[in-house]
C-alpha positions in Angstrom: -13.9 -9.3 -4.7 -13.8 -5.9 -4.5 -16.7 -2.9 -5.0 -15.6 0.5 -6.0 -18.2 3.4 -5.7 -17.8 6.5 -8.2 -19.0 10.1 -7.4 -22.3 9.3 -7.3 -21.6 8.4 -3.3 -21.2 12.2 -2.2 -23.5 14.8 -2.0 -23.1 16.6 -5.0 -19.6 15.1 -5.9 -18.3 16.8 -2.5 -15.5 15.4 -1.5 -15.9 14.2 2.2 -19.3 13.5 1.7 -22.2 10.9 1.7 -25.5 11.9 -0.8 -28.9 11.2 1.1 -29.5 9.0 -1.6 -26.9 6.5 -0.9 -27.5 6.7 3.2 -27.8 2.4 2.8 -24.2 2.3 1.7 -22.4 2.6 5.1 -24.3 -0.8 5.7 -23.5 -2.1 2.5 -20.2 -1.7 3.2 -20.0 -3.3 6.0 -22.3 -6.3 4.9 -20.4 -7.2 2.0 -17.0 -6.6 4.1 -18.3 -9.5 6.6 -18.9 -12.0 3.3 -15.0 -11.2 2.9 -15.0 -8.3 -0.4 -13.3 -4.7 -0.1 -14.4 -1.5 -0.5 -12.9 1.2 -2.5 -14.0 5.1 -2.7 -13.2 7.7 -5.2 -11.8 11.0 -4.1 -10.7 14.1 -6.2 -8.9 16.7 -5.4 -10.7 19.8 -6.2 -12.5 21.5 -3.2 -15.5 23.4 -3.7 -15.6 27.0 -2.4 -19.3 27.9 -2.9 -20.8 25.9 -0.2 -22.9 27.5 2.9 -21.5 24.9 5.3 -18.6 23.0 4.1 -16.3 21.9 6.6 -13.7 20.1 4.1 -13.0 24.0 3.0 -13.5 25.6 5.9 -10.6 23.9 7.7 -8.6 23.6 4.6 -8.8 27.6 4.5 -7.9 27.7 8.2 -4.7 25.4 7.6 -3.9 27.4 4.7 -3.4 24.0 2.5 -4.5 25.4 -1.2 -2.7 26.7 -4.3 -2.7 30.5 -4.6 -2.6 33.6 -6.9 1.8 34.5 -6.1 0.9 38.4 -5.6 -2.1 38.3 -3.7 -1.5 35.2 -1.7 -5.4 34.3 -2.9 -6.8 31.0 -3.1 -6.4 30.4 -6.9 -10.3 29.0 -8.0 -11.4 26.9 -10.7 -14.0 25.0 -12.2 -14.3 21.3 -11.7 -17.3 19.5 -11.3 -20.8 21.2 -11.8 -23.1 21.2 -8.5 -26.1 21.5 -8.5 -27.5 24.7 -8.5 -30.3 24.2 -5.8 -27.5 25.4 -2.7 -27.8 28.1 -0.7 -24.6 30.4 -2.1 -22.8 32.0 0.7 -22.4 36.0 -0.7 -19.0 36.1 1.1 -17.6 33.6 -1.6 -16.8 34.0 -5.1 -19.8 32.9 -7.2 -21.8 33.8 -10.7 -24.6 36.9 -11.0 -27.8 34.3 -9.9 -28.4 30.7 -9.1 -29.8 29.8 -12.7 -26.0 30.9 -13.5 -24.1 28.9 -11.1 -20.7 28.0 -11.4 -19.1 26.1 -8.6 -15.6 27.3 -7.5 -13.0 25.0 -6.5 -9.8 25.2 -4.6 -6.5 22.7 -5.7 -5.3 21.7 -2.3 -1.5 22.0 -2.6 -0.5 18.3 -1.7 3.4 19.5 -1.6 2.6 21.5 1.7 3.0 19.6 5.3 0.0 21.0 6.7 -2.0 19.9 3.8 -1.3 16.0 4.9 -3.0 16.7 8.2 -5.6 18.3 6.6 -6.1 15.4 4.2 -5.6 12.6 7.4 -8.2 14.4 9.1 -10.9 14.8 6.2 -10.4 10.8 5.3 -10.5 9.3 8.5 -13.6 11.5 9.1 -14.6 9.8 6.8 -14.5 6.3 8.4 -15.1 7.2 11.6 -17.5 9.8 10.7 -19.0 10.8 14.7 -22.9 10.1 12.9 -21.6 6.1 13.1 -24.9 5.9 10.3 -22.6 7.7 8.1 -18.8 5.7 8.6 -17.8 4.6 5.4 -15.4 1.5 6.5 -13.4 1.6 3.4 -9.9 -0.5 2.4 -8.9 1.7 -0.5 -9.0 5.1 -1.6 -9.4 6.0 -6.1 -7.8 9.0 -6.8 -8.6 10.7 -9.7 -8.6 14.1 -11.9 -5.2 14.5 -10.8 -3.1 16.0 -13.2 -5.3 18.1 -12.1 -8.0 18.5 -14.5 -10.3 21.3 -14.4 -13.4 22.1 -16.2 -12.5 25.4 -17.6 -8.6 26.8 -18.9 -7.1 28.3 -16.2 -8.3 30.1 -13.4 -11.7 31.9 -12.6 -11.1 35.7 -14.1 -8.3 34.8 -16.0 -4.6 33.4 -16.0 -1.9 36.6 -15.2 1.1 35.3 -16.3 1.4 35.4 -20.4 4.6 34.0 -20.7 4.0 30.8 -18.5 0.7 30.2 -19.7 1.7 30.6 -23.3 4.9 29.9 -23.2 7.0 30.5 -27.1 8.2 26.6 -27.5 4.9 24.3 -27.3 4.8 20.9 -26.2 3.4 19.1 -29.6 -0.2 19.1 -27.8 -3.8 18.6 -29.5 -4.6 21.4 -28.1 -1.6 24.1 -28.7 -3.6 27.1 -29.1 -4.7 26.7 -26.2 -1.5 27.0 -24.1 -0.5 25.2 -21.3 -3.8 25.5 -19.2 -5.9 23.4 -21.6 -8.5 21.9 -18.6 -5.9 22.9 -15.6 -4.8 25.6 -13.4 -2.6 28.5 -14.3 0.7 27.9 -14.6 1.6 30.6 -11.5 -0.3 28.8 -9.2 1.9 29.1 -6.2 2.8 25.8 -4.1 5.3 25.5 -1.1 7.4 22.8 -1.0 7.9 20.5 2.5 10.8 22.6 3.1 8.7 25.6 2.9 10.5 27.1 -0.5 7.8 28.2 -3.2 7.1 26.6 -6.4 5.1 28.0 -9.5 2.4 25.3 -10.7 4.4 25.3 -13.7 7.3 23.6 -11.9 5.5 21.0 -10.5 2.4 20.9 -13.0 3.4 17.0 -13.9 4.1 16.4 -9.9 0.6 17.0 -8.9 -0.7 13.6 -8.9 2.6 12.3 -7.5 2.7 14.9 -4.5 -0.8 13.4 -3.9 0.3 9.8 -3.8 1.7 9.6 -0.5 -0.5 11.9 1.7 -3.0 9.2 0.5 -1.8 6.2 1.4 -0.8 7.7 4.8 -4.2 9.1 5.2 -5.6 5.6 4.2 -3.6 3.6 7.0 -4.2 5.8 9.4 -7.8 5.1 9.3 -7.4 1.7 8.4 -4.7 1.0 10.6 -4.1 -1.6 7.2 -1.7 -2.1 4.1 -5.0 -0.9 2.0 -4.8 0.4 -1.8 -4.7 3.7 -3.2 -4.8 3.5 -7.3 -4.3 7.3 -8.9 -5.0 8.7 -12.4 -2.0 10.6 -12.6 1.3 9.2 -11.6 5.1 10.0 -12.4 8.3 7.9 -11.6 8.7 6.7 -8.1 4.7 7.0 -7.6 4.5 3.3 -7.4 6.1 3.3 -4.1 2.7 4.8 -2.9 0.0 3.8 -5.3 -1.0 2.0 -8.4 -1.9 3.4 -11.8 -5.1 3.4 -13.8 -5.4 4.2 -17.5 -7.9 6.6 -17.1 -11.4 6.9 -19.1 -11.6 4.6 -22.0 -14.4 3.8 -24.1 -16.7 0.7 -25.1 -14.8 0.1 -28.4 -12.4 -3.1 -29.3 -9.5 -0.8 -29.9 -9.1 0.1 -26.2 -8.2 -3.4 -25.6 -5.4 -2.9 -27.4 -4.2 0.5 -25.8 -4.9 -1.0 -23.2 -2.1 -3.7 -22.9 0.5 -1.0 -24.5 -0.9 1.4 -21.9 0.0 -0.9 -18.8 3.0 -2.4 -20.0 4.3 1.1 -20.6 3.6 1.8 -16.9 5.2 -1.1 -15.4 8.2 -2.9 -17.8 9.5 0.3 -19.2 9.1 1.8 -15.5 7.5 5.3 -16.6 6.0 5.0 -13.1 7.0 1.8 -11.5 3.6 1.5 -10.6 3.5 -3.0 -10.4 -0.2 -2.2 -9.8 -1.7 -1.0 -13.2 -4.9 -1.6 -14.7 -7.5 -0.4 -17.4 -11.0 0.3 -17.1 -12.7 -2.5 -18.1 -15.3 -3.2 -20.0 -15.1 1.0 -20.0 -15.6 4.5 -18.7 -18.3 5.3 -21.6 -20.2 4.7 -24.7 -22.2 1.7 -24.3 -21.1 1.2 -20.6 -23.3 4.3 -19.4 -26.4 2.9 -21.3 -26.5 -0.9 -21.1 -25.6 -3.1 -19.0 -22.0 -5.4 -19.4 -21.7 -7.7 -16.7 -21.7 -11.3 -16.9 -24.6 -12.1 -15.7 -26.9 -9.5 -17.7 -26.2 -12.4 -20.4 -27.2 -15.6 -21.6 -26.2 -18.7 -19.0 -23.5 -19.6 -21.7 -22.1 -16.3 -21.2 -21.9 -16.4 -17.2 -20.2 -19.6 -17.2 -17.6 -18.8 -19.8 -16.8 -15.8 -17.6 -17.2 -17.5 -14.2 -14.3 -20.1 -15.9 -12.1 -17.3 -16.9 -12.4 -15.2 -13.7 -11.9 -18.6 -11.7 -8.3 -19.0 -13.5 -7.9 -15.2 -12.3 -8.0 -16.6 -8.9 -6.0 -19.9 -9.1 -3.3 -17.8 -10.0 -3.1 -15.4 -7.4 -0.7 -16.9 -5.4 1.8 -16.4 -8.1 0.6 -12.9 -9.1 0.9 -11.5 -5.5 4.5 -13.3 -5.4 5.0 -11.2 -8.7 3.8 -8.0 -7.0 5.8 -8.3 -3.7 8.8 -8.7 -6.1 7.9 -5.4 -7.9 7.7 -4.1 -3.9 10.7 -5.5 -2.4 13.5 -5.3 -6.0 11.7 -3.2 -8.4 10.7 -6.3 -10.9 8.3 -5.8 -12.8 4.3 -7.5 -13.1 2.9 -7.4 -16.7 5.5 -7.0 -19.1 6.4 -7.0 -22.8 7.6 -9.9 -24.6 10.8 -7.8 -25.1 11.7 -7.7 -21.6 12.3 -11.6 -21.2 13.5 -12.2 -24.9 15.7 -8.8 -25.2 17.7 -10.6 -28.2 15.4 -11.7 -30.4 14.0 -8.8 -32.3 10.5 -10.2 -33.4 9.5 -9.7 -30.0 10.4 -5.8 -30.0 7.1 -4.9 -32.2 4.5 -7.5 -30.2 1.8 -5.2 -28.5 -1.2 -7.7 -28.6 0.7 -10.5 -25.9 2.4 -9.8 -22.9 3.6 -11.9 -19.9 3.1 -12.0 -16.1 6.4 -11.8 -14.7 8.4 -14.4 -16.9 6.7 -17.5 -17.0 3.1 -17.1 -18.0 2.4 -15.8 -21.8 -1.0 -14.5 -22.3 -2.2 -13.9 -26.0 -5.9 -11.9 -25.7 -8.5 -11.7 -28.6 -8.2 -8.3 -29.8 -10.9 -7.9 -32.6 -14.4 -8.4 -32.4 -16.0 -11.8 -34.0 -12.3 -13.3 -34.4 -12.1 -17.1 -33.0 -8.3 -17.5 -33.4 -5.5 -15.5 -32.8 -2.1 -15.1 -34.5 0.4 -15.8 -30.8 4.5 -15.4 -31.5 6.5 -18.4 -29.5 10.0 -17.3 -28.5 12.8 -19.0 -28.1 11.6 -21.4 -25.0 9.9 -24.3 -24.1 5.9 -23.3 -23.9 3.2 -25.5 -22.2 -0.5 -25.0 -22.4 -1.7 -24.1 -19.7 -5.4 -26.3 -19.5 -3.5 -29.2 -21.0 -0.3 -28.8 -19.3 1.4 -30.1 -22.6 4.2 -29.3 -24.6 3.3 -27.1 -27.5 6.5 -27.8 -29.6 6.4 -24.5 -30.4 9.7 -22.5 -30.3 10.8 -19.1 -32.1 7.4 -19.7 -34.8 4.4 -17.1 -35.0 1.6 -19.8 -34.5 -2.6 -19.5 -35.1 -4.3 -20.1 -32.3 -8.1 -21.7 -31.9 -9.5 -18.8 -29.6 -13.4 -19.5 -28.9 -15.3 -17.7 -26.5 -14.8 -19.6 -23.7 -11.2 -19.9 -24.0 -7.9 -17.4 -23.4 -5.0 -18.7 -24.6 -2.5 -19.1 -21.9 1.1 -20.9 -22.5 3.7 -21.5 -19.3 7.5 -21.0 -20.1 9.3 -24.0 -19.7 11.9 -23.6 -16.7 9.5 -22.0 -14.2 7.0 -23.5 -11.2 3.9 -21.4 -10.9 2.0 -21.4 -7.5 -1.3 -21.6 -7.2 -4.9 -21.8 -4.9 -7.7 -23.3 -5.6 -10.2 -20.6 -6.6 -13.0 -19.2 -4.1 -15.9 -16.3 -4.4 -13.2 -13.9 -2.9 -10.0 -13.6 -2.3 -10.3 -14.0 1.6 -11.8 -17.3 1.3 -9.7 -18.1 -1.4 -6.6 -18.1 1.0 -8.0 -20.8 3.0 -8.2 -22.9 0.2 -5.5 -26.0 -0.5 -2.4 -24.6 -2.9 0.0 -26.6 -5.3 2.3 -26.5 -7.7 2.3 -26.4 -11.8 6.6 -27.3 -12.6 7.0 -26.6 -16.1 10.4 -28.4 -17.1 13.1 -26.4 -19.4 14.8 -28.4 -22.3 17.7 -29.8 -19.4 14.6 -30.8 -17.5 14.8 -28.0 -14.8 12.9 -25.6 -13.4 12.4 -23.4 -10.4 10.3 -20.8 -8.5 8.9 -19.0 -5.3 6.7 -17.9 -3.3 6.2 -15.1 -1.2 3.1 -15.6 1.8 1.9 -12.7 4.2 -1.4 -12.2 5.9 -2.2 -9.3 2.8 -2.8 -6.8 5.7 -0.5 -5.7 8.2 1.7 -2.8 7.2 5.4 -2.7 7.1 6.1 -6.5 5.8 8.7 -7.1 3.7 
């Protein structure tokens, strides 16, 4: 339904950028836009300051939009990702002895600043409507990542200045104490100025970066869009969810990850660290076998494709409910995926479940979490629960239960009391909307039940 493109896209992971070796994706993108998918592009925030011709930095210097060295009023540099060392290095810029010891500099645009939104509205929507039309990305969603912000290096090119912020005498319990506070990030001095034009030391707002971020995207994404579109960041704090979604960040190709990953997204939306309703992890993963084989569905056996076309099918038939659960998270601060614990506060077996969780309160979902395993141990509370493929009444109430769980099956139980919406399934979600919808009433022990709906055209900005 939807393709996202990683760094690969730009020319030597410059943001702003296409690489000559992905000039066919502008018409990709617009070919698989007309079969009804998305498209979504990464973005991070560092800027390099090495390049010859770099207009990103140029006009970023110009508008005075990145973080700085307080005394000097510098540009404060860093190291983020390595470029390739065949560029032409401008001498006027900071760089290494020779080429064969290149070190790209980058600048942290300072996201708190109000001339660094126009800066950032500009870049993106030069992005889409880029004047060489051979090179207009037509995108509906913008990834944010390194965010927190990460850097490639502790600190700042030369060195951090400030010994008592960088190092300060009471630690946060980190893995990497000795290090001090700029363990893969900017000095702690970096100087921001706030919208009201008041400075801030990086160490103020260190944990704010990603958040001061969130909505100069999704401003910057409309206004090239002129749509609702997406904008899911690494880094997030509370209140970012009123801008973006959340992503779990790199993961690997290992069975424990599942798990972390259903205590990793309930954490951001039921205990409402972020109130980010939109929250995912990277599945199958960022790395490991991921960057050497290949995971999809259909790189496997026919069995396998089926099994997954079944699974990713229910995906669909429920959408009608999860987007109902979503504009609920928009419009009165519910929540999506949550905990057991949330719906069944007083019954204390559910306070230490990590391996179930629910959509909203009606549909229980109990995962496989171990590799070779065919059942699963699934806890009931107290509630009437109907299978989901059977529609029939378990009879299960307040019990821990083993469940059959082959392959081809997830085991998915509807709490009594609630009516789920749903659509019959298409390839995408745009075609799935035309599709007929109906009703799955679950009945509660007095024989009731109840349940919503919410219905927009999933693209103009400002509904309710």
């Amino acid at each position: 339904d939807v393709q996202y493109v990683d760094i690969d896209y730009m020319e030597r992971n410059l943001d702003f950028t296409l690489s000559p070796r992905f000039a066919g994706l502008p018409a990709l993108v617009n070919k698989i836009k007309a079969e009804g998918m998305r498209f979504i592009i990464i973005l991070d925030p560092a800027i390099s300051g090495n390049e010859t011709d770099y207009p990103a930095f140029t006009r970023g210097v110009a508008d005075d939009v990145f973080v700085q060295w307080p005394d000097t009023k510098e540009i404060m540099y860093s190291k983020v990702w390595s470029f390739l060392p065949n560029v032409q290095i401008n001498e006027s810029l900071p760089h290494e002895d020779q080429v064969e010891n290149y070190v790209s500099y980058c600048a942290f645009p300072d996201f708190f600043r109000n001339s660094t939104l126009e800066w950032y509205k500009r870049e993106i929507l030069e992005v889409y409507n880029n004047p060489n039309s051979s090179k207009s990305l037509k995108f509906d969603g913008l990834w944010t990542d390194m965010n927190e912000p990460a850097a490639f290096m502790n600190g700042a090119m030369g060195g951090c200045r400030n010994e008592l912020l960088n190092y300060p005498p009471y630690m946060p319990h980190l893995g990497h104490m000795s290090v001090g506070l700029i363990y893969k990030t900017p000095c702690m001095e970096g100087l921001h100025y706030l919208p009201d034009g008041s400075p801030a030391r990086h160490y103020d707002v260190h944990s704010l970066y990603g958040w001061s971020q969130a909505r100069p995207s999704l401003l910057a994404l409309q206004g090239a869009t002129q749509e609702r579109g997406i904008v899911i960041s690494r880094s997030t704090f509370p209140s970012s969810g009123r801008w973006v979604g959340h992503w779990l960040g790199d993961n690997t190709a290992a069975w424990d990850q599942m798990h972390k990953s259903i205590i990793g997204t309930c954490q951001g939306k039921a205990l409402q660290a972020w109130h980010c309703p939109l929250s995912h992890a990277v599945q199958p993963s960022f790395s490991n076998n991921t960057l050497f084989q290949r995971q999809d569905p259909v790189s496997w056996d026919k069995n396998f494709e089926d099994m997954s076309r079944h699974v990713l099918n229910i995906r669909y038939t429920l959408l009608p409910y999860l987007y109902t659960l979503l504009h609920d998270a928009h419009a009165h601060g519910s929540t999506v995926v949550r905990p057991l614990l949330h719906e069944f506060v007083g019954d204390r077996t559910t306070w230490d479940i990590d391996e179930q969780f629910l959509w909203g309160p009606a549909l229980l979902i109990t995962p496989v979490m171990r590799e070779n395993e065919r059942s699963v141990i699934a806890y009931f509370p107290d509630a009437r629960w109907y299978d989901y493929h059977t529609n029939s009444d378990t009879g299960f109430r307040k019990q821990f239960q083993n469940l059959s769980a082959p392959l081809e099956h997830i085991n998915l139980h509807i709490r009594g009391g609630y009516i789920l919406p749903w659509q019959t399934p298409a390839t995408t979600t745009a075609y799935s909307r035309k599709n007929p919808m109906g009703l799955t009433v679950a009945l509660d022990d007095a024989q009731l039940a109840a349940g919503h709906l919410y219905w927009d055209d999933g693209v103009r900005i400002g509904t309710a």
